[in-house]
N, C-alpha and C positions, 0 to 999 in steps of 0.2 A: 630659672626661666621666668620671663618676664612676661605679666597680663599678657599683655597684644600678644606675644608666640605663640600661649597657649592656645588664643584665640584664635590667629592664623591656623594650628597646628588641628583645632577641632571646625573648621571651616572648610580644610581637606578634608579631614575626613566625611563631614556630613555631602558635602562634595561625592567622593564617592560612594557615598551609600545612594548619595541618588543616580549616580551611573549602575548602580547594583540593582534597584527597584527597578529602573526602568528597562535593562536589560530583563529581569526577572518575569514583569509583566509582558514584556515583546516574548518569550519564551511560551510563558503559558498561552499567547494571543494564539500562536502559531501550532500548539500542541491543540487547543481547541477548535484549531481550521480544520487538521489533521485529525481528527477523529470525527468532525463532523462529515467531511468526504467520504470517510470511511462508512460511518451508518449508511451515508444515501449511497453505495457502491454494492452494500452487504445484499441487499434484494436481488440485485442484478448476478453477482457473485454464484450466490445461493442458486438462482433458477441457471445458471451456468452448471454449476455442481449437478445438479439434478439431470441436465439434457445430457451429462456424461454419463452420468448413472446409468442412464436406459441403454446410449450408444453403444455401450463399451463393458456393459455388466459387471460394471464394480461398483466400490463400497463407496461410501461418501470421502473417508481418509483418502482411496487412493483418486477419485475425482481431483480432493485437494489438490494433492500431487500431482496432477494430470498439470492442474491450471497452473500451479507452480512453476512445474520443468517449460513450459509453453513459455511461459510468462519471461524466465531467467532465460532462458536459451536463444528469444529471441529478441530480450531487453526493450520490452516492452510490459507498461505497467498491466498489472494485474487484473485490474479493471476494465483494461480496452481488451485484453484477452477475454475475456467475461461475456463484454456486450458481442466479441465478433460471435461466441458461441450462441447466446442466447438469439441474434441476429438470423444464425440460419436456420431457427425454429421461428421464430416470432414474423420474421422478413425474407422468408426463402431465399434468403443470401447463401451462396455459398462461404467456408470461410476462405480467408485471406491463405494462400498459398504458404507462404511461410506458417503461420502457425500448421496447416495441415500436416507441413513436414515434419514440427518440433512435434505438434499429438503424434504419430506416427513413431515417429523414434520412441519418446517417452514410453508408448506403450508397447513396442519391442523391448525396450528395456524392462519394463514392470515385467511382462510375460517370460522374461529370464532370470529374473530372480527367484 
């Protein structure tokens, strides 16, 4: 193999390492967006957990789950689950229909296990 090949040959390659880098940093960009959401969400989450607590006389664990099953059942993030609860303490909103249905089941469900 001659000079120039090699040189073509470590040209791709540095080539792709900078498709590698910058893929790598677009990765971390986007994991740091995602856990920043996440801390500003946790307060709201949290005081969610809590207005379950009282409503529904359980544990923190099964609050989780409360917001969880709500959450997957009616494919809506976790978060706007969250704020509708905290909404109907903070903003005398009732919640949003469908989630009353998903809490409801959820917690027929808990109550049969």
């Amino acid at each position: 193999m001659n000079a120039s090949a090699c040189h073509g040959f470590r040209s791709r390659l540095d080539d792709d390492a900078d498709v590698a880098s910058v893929e790598s940093v677009e990765l971390w960009r986007r994991e740091a967006q995602q856990l920043r959401r996440a801390m500003e969400s946790r307060p709201t989450i949290d005081m969610a957990r809590g207005i379950l607590m009282t409503a529904c006389s359980c544990s923190p664990d099964d609050a989780w789950e409360l917001l969880v099953a709500v959450s997957q059942n009616s494919n809506t993030k976790l978060r706007e689950v969250a704020e509708a609860v905290v909404a109907t303490t903070t903003r005398q909103e009732p919640l949003p229909r469908q989630f009353q249905e998903h809490l409801a089941a959820a917690l027929a469900t808990g109550r049969q296990e």
